[in-house]
C-alpha positions as CSV (number, residue, x, y, z in Angstrom):
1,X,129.6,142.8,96.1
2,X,130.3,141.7,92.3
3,X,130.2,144.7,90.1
4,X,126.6,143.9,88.7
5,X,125.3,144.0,92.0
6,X,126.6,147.5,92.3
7,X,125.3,148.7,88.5
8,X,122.0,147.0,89.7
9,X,122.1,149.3,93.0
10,X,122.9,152.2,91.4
11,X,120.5,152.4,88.9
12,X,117.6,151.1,91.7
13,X,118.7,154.3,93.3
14,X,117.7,156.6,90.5
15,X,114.7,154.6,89.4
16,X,113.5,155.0,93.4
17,X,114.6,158.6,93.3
18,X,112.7,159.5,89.7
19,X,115.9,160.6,88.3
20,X,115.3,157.6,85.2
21,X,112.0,155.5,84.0
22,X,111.9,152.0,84.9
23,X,112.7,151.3,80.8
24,X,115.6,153.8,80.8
25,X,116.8,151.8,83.9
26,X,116.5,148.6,82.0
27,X,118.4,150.2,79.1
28,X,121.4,150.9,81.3
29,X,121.5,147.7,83.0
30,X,121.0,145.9,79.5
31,X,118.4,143.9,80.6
32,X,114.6,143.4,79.5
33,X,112.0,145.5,80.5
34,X,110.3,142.8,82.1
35,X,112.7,141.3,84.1
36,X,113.7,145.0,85.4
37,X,110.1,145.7,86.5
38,X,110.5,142.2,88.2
39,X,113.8,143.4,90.0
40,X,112.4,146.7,90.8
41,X,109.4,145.1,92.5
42,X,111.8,142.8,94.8
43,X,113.0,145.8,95.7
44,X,110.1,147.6,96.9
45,X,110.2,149.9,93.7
46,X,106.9,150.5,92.7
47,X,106.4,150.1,89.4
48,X,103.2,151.7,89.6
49,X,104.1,155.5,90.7
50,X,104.3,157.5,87.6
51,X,103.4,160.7,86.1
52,X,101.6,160.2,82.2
53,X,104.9,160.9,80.2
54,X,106.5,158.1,82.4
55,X,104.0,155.7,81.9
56,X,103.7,156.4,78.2
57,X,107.4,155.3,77.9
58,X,107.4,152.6,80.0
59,X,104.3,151.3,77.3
60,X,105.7,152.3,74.3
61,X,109.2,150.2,75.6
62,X,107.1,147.5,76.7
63,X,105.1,147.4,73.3
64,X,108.2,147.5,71.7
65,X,110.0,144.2,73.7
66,X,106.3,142.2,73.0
67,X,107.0,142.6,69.6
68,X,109.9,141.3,69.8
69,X,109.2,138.5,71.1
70,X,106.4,138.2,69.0
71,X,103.7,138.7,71.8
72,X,100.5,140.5,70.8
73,X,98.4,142.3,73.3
């Protein structure tokens, strides 16, 4: 298994177990928001299950990567 498969493991793990929000998990694998949530949900993550202060960052980094990309709502 190649070293990003392992990081990508990993860091599944924690979203699945709450110990990191789906944007902090995209942080540490370097990757877009988007294409985490996408990789989370092919791997039965739900990207759904969250408590307010969760979802309110997962927003606020998902506000902030539209913007980038200069996407409006």
């Amino acid at each position: 298994m190649s070293s990003k498969k392992i990081a990508e493991s990993k860091v599944l793990d924690m979203v699945r177990n709450k110990e990191v929000t789906l944007s902090k998990g995209a942080e540490l694998l370097e990757m877009p928001l988007k294409d985490f949530l996408e990789l989370a949900s092919d791997n039965r993550i739900s990207i759904l299950d969250y408590e307010d202060d969760e979802v309110e960052q997962n927003l606020l980094a998902l506000r902030k990567t539209f913007s980038k990309t200069g996407i409006s709502k």
